[in-house]
C-alpha positions in Angstrom: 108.1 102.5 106.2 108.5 105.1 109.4 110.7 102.4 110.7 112.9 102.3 107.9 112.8 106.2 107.5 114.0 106.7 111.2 116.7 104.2 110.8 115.1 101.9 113.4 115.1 98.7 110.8 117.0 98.2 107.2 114.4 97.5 104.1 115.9 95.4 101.8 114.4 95.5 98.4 115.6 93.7 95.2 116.1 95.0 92.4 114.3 93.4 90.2 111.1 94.3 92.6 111.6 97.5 91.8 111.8 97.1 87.6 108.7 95.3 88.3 107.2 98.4 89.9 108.8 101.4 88.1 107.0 98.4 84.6 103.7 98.7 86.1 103.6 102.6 86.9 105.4 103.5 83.5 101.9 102.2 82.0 99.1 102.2 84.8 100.3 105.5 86.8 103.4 107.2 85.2 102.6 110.7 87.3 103.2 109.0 90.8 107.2 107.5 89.8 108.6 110.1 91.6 106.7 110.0 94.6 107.8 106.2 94.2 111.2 107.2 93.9 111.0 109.8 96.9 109.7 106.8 99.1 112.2 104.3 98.9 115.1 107.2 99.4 113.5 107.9 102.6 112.7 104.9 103.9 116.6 103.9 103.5 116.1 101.2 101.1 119.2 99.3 100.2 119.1 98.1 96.7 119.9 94.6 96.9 121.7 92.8 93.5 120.3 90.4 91.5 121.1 87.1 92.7 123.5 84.5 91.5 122.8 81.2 90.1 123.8 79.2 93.1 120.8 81.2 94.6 118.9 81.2 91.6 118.9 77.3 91.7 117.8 76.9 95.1 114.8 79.3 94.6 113.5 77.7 91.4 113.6 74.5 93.9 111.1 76.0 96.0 108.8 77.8 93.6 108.0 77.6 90.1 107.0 81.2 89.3 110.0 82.7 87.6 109.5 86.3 88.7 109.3 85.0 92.5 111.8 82.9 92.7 114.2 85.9 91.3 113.1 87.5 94.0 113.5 85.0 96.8 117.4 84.0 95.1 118.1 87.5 95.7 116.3 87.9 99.6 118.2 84.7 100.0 121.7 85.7 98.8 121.2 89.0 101.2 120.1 87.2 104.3 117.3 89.4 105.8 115.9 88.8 109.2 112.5 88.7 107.3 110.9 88.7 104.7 107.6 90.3 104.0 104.9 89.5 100.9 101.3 89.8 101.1 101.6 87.1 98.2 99.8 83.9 99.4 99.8 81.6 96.4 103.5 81.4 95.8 105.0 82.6 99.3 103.1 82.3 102.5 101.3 79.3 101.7 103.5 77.2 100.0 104.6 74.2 102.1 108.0 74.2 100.6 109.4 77.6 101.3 108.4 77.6 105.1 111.2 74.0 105.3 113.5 75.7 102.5 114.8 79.1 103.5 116.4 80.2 105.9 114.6 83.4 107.4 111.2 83.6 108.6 108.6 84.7 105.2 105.1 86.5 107.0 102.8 89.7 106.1 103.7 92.9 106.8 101.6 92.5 110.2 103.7 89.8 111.1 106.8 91.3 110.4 105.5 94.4 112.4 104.7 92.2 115.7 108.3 90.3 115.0 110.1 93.8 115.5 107.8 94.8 118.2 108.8 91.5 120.3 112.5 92.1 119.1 112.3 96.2 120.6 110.3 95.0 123.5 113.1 92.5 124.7 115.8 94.4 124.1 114.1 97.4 126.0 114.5 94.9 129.0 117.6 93.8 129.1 116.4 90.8 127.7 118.2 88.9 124.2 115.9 89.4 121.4 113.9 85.9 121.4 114.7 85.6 124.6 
């Protein structure tokens, strides 16, 4: 989230991520929405749209879960450089997304060594990947 807050990296969220959150607050934690709210403004997110159904299609061939495969149609109609989920059952271990999309889909931790290999090169002189 620092990263994000200093401009260093753009967070992508989708939309419908955020419904699902601002759902589960409303009725679990209502008091801490605008701390929510406060977060994602200063961490830069861009709101990304919900997806098309081009995108919706090719999602629903790579997971069955409804609710996930909104929100990979949406990741894939923006493109990221990564995505990050901590959700094992219907993202980081199922076979089919790893040969399906194209960006890379790890854990936050991932993600985080990912960037720091990305700053690392380009600190010398080097391409990212590289």
């Amino acid at each position: 989230m620092r990263l994000g807050e200093s401009g260093a990296i753009s967070i992508l969220v989708s939309s419908h991520i955020l419904d699902e959150l601002h759902s589960a607050l409303t009725h679990k934690a209502p008091a801490i929405l605008p701390l929510v709210a406060v977060l994602v403004d200063r961490v830069r997110a861009e709101i990304v749209a919900a997806p098309d159904d081009s995108h919706l299609r090719l999602a629903r061939g790579v997971t069955s879960h409804s609710g996930d495969a909104a929100v990979l149609a949406a990741a894939w109609q923006a493109l990221p450089d990564f995505f990050v989920t901590l959700d094992r059952q219907h993202f980081l271990e199922n076979p089919r997304l790893a040969e399906g999309v194209p960006f890379p889909v790890a854990t936050p931790g991932d993600a985080l060594s990912w960037i720091r290999r990305r700053f690392l090169d380009d600190s010398h002189g080097k391409a990212p990947g590289a």
